[in-house]
C-alpha positions as CSV (number, residue, x, y, z in Angstrom):
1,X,-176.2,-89.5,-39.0
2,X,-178.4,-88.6,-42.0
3,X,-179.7,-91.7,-44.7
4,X,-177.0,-91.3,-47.0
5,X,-174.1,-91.9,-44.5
6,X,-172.2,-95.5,-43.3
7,X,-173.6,-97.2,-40.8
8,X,-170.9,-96.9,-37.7
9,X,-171.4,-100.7,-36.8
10,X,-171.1,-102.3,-40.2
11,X,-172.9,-105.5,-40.1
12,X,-175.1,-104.6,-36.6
13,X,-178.7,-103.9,-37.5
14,X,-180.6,-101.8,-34.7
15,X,-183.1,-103.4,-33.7
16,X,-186.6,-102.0,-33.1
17,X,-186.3,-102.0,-29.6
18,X,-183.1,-99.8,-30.5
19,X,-184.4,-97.8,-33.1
20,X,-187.3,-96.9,-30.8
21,X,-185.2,-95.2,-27.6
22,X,-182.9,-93.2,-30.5
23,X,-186.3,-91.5,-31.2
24,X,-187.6,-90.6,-28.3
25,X,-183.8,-89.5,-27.2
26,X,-184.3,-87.1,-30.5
27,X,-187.7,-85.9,-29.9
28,X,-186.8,-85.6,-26.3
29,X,-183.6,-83.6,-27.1
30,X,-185.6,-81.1,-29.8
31,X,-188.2,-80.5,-27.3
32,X,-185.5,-79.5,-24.8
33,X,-184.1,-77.4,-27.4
34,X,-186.6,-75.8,-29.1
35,X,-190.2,-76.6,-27.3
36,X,-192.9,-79.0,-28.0
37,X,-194.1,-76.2,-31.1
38,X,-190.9,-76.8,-32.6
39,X,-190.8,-80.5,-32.8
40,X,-190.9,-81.9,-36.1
41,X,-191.4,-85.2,-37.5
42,X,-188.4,-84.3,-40.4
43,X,-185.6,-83.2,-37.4
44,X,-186.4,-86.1,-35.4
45,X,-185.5,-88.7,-38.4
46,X,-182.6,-86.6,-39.2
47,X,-181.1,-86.7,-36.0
48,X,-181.6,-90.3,-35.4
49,X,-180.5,-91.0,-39.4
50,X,-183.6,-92.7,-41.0
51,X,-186.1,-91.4,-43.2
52,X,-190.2,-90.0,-42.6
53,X,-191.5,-93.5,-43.6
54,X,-189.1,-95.2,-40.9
55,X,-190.3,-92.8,-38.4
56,X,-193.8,-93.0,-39.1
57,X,-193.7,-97.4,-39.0
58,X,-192.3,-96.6,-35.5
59,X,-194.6,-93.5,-34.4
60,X,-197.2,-93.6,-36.7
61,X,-199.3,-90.7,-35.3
62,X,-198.7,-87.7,-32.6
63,X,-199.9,-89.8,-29.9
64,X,-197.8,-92.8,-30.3
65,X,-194.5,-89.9,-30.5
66,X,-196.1,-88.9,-27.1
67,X,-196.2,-91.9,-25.8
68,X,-192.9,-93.2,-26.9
69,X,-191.7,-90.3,-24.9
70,X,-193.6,-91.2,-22.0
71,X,-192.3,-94.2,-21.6
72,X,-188.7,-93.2,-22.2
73,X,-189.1,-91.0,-19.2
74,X,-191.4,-93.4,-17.0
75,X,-187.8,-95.5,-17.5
76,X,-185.4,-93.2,-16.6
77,X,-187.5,-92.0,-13.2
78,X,-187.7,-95.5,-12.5
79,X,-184.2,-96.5,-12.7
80,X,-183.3,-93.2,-11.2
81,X,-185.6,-94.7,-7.6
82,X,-183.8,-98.2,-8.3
83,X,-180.4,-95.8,-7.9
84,X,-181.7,-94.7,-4.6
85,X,-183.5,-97.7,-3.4
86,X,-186.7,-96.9,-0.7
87,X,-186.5,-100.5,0.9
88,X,-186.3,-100.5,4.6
89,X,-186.7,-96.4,4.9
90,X,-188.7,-94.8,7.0
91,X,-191.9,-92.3,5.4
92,X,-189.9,-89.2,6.5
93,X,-186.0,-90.9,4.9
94,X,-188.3,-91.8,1.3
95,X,-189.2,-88.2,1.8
96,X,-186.2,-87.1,1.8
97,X,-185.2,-89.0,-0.9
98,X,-187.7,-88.2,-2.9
99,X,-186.5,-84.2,-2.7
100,X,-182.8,-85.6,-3.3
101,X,-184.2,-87.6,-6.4
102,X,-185.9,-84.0,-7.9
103,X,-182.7,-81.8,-7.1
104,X,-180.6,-84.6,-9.2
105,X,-183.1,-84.0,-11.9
106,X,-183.4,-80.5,-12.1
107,X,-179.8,-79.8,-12.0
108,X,-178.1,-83.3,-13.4
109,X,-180.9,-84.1,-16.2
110,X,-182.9,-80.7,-16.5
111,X,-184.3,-82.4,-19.9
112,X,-186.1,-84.7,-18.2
113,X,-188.4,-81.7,-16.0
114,X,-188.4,-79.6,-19.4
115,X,-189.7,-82.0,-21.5
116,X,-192.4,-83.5,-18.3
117,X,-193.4,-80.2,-18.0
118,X,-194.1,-79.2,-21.7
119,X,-196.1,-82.6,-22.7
120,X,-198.1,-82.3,-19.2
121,X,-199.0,-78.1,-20.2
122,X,-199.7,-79.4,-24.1
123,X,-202.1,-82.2,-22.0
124,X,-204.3,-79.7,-20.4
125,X,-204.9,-78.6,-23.8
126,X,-205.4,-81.8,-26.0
127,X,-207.2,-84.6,-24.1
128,X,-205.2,-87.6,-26.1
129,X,-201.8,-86.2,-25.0
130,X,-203.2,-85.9,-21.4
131,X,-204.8,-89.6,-21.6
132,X,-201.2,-90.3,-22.0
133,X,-199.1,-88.2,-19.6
134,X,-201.9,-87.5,-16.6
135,X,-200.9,-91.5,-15.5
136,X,-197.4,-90.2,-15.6
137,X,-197.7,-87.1,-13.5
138,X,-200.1,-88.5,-11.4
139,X,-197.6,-91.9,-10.4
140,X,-195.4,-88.9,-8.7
141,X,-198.1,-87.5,-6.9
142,X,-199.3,-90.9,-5.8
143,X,-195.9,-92.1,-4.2
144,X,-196.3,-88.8,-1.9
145,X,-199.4,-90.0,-1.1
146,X,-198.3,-93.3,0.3
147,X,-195.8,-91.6,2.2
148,X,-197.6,-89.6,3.5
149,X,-199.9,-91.9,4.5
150,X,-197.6,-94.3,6.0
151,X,-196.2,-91.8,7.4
152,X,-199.7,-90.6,9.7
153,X,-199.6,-94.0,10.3
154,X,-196.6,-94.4,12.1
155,X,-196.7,-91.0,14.1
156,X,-193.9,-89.3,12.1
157,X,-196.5,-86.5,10.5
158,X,-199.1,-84.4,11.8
159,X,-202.0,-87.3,12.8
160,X,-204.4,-84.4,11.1
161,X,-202.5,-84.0,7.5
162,X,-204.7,-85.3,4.4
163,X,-202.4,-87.4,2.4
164,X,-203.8,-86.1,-0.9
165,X,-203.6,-82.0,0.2
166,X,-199.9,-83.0,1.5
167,X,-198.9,-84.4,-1.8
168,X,-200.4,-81.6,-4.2
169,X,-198.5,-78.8,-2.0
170,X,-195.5,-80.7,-2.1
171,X,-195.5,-81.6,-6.1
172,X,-196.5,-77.9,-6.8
173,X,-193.8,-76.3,-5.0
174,X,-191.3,-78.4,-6.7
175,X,-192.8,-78.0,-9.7
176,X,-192.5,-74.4,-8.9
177,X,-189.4,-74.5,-7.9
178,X,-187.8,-76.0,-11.3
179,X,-189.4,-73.3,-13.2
180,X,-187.8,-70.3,-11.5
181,X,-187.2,-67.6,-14.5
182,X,-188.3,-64.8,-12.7
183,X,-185.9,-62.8,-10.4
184,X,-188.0,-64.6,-7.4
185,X,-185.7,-67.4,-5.5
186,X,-185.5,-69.7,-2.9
187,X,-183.4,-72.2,-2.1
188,X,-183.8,-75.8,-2.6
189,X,-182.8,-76.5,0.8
190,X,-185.3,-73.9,2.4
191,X,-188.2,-74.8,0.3
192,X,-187.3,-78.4,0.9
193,X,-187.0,-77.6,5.2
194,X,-190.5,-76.0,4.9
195,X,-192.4,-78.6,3.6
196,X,-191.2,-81.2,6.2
197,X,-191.7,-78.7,8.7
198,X,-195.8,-78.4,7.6
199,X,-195.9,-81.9,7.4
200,X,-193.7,-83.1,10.6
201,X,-195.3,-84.3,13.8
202,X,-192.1,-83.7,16.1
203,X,-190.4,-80.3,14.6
204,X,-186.7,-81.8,16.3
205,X,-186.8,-84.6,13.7
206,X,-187.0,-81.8,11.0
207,X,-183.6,-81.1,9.1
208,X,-181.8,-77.8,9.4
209,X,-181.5,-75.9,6.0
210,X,-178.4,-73.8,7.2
């Protein structure tokens, strides 16, 4: 909807709240288009139907467009694990379900991995968009490490794995995995089989990929 066309609600205003998730869905959907080089501040207001002053009292500089977009996908990770609630699991069930929770997102929501993995890349380059998204990525690593933790713990993994080593193999081969474009493969369910199996204490509580 561009400035100069009805309102679909006549008589509801958005409110800022509102206004606020329509841009980061834009931004979000451009960077999933076109990459984080081709974001701009013009296509974003287009697409949500307001002009660059509108925008800018929203998202007044790069880092507060970042971090909008942060947020937006903080929220939808978060009410993806409320989906598939962790209460009363075990370390290797939460395990599980945090693979089942990465599949869903690679191949139900891919825009949710491209756009994570562009802003995390553009962070290693510019230190104020990775103040803003190294808390993000490094939530995800930190769940493993609880796991994995709790998991030692309670005698279901190796009583020698180092929570922190366990969890950076573990987010870099998914990570991996969801960036496939060469003519490389492996399945989900292999890579997946793997992982528990380097991790596992008994190898008969491991799942069978086949």
């Amino acid at each position: 909807m561009h400035q100069d066309q009805p309102c679909p609600f006549p008589g509801k205003r958005e409110s800022g709240d509102e206004r606020r998730l329509a841009i980061a869905a834009a931004a979000r959907a451009i960077i999933f288009e076109v990459g984080l080089e081709g974001l701009r501040t013009r296509d974003i207001a287009a697409r949500v139907g307001i002009n660059i002053a509108t925008l800018h009292y929203h998202v007044p500089t790069k880092e507060a467009l970042v971090a909008l977009v942060a947020d937006s996908l903080r929220q939808e990770f978060k009410a993806q694990a409320q989906r598939n609630t962790r209460a009363g699991r075990s370390p290797l069930e939460q395990l599980r379900l945090e693979f089942v929770d990465f599949h869903e997102s690679v191949h139900d929501t891919p825009e949710l991995i491209v756009v994570l993995s562009a802003l995390i890349e553009k962070g290693r380059r510019d230190p104020a968009i990775g103040a803003i998204m190294t808390p993000l990525y490094d939530y995800w690593r930190l769940q493993f490490v609880d796991i994995f933790r709790r998991g030692v713990s309670d005698g279901t993994f190796r009583p020698d794995l180092d929570p922190h080593a366990a969890a950076l193999i573990t987010t870099g081969a998914l990570s991996d995995y969801s960036r496939q474009w060469t003519s490389f493969r492996a399945s989900y369910e292999q890579l997946t089989a793997e992982l528990e199996r380097a991790f596992i204490a008994n190898p008969s509580l491991s799942k069978d990929p086949s």
